[in-house]
Every structure is written in C-alpha cells, then in structure tokens.
C-alpha positions in Angstrom: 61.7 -225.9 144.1 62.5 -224.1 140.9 63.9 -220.7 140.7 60.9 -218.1 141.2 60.9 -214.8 138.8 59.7 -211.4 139.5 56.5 -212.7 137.4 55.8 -215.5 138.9 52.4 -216.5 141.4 52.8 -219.0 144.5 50.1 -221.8 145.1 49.6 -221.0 148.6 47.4 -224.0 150.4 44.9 -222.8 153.5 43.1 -225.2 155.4 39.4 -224.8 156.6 39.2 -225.7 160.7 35.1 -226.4 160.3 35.3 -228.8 157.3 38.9 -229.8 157.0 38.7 -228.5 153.3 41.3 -226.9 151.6 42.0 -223.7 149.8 44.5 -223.1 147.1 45.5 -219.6 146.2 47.6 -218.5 143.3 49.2 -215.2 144.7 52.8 -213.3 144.6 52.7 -213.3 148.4 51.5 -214.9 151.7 49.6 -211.7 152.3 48.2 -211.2 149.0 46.2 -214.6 149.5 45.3 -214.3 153.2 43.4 -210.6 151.5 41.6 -212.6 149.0 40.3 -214.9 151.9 39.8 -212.2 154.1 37.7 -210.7 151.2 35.9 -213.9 150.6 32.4 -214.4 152.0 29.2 -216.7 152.0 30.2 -220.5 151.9 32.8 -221.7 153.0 35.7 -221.1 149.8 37.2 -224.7 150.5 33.9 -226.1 149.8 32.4 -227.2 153.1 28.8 -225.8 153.1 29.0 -223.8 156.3 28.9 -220.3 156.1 32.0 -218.2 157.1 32.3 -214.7 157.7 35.6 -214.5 159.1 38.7 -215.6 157.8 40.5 -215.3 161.9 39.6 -218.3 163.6 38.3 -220.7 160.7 41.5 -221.0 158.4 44.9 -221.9 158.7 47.8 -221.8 156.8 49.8 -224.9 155.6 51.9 -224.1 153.1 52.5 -223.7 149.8 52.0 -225.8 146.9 55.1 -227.3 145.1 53.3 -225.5 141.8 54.6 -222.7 140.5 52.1 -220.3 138.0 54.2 -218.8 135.3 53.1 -215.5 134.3 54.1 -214.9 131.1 56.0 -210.9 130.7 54.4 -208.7 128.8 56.7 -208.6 125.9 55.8 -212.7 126.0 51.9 -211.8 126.1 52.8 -209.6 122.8 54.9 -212.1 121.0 52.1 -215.0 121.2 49.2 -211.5 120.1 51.5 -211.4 117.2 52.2 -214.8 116.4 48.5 -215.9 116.8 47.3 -212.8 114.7 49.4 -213.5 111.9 48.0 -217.3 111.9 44.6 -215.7 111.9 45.5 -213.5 108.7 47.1 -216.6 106.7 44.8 -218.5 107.5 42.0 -216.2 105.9 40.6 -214.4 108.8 40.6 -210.8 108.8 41.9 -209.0 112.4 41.5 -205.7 113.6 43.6 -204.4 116.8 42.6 -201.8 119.8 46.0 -199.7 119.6 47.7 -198.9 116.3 50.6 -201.1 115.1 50.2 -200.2 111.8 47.1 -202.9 111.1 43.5 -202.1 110.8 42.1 -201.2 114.1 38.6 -201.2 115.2 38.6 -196.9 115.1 38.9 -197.3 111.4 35.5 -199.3 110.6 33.5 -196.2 109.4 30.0 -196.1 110.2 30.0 -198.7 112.7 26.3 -199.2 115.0 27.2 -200.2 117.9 24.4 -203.1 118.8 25.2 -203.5 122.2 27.4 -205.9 124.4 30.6 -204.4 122.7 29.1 -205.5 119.3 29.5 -203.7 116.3 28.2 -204.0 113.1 28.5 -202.6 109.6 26.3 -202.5 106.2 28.2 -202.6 103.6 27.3 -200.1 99.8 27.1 -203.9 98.4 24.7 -204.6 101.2 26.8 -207.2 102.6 27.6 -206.6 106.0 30.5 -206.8 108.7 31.0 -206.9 112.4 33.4 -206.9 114.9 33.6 -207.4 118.6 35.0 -204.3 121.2 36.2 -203.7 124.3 36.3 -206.5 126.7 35.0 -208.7 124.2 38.3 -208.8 122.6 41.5 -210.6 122.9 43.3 -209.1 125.5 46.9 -208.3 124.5 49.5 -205.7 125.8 50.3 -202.4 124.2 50.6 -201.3 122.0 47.9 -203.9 120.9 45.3 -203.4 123.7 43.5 -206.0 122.1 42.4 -207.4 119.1 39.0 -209.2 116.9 37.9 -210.9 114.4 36.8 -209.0 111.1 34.0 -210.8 110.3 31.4 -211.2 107.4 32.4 -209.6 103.9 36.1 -208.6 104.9 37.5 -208.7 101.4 34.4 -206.6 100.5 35.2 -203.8 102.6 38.6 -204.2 101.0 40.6 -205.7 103.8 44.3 -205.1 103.1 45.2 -209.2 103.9 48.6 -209.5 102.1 49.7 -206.1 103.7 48.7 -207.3 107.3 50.4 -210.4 106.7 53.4 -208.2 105.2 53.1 -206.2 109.0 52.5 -208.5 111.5 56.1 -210.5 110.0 57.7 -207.1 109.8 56.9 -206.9 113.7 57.2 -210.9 114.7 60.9 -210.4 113.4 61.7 -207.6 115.6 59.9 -204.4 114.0 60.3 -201.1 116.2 58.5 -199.1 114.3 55.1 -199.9 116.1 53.4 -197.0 115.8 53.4 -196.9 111.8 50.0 -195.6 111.0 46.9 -197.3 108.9 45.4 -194.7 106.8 42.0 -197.0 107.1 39.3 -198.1 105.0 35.7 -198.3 104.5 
C-alpha cells in the first residue's frame, strides 16, 4: 500500500451478517467508520432490505480497502479556487468571492434583494439586472476565499473590473501574500 498522509481517508470494508452485503466507509480511522454505522439507521446501509437498528451483532469488520481517498490540503483546495477563478474571468465570466482577496466579493453588490434560497438579485439604473448566488450555494473554497459565484446577467454594466481581477487572481496564483488587499467596490 502507498504511503498514507495526515490528510488522507481509509476505505474501510464492513460486512452485513443478515444479507451478506457490504459496506465501504471512507474514514481517517477504524473508529471513525464503526460511529457512522453505529449512527446509521433504517435499512440495512449495505443494501439488504432488512431493517437494522443495531450496528453490535449485524456487522463485521473485514478490512480495508486497498483504496486510498486523497484529501487534498487546504492550501491545494486554494490553488485549484484560484486557478479555476482566473479561467472563469478569461474566459468572460464575472466572479465574486465570500472573504476578501482583493476581488469583488458578494458584500460589495449594493442594493442586493435577497430572493430566497441564498439568491440574490440586483436592478440595475440601466434596468438591466444581476444576480449572484450566496452562502452554501457557492463554491466552497478555503480562506481566505470562503467561497466564491458567478456574477451573472449585465456584469460589464455594473462595471465589473475584469482585466483587474484577471491582473489579481495571477498576482495571487504566482505566490501573492498580500491577500487581504482591499476592493473599494462597485455598484
């Protein structure tokens, strides 16, 4: 087997004693999957259709899976935020971020009506409109990202600063400290 990091999750395999099924776990530990199963309950979770309340007595362990999950590090997690945001940006799309790395972020939209379902939405003075998704409808990225959205509808009519997000998002993909360089906003 390959050399395990801190990061990295274990396929651990559990087998049903009722239905002969089996049960494969992603987990850091032996004991972090027996919990799950412990906290499983209704059908059987290797797929037999007999009810079990009680993982004692109706599974077994039987190994673990040659697999090994890599979990990519957070500074990994930011790197491919970055990367794929900057694609998004050439590309044409506008991006806004949760946390403030020096791009637009969602706290800058002014008057923004929040429509429900972590939807947000904008009228324009051109009466073109925007929008913009929030919370855990966005990306999810590390910090100081958080997440990030699409800018959609009228972007370059609320004046979306494009070349100087593409300008920022290289600055940072090439090794930029300077992460918490403030966006005075638009709109």
């Amino acid at each position: 087997m390959e050399k395990l990091e801190k990061s990295d999750k274990l396929e651990f395999v559990f087998g049903c004693t009722k239905c002969g099924g089996q049960v494969h776990i992603q987990a850091e530990s032996r004991e972090q999957a027996e919990n799950w199963l412990r906290a499983q309950s209704g059908f059987c979770p290797a797929g037999g259709n007999h009810v079990e309340l009680s993982f004692e007595g109706c599974f077994e362990y039987v190994g673990i899976s040659p697999k090994v999950h890599k979990i990519p590090s957070k500074q990994e997690r930011f790197k491919a935020a970055i990367t794929k945001m900057l694609e998004e940006v050439k590309n044409g799309r506008a991006v806004l971020t949760a946390g403030n790395i020096g791009i637009p972020t969602i706290h800058n939209i002014k008057n923004a009506r929040h429509c429900g379902f972590g939807f947000f939405e904008v009228t324009l003075p051109n009466g073109n409109t925007i929008n913009f998704d929030a919370g855990g409808a966005m990306h999810q990225a590390p910090e100081p990202i958080y997440g990030w959205t699409y800018l959609r509808g009228d972007a370059k009519g609320w004046g979306y600063p494009y070349e100087r997000v593409i300008k920022r998002l290289t600055e940072i993909s090439k090794g930029a400290t300077d992460l918490k360089e403030g966006f005075d906003g638009l709109g």
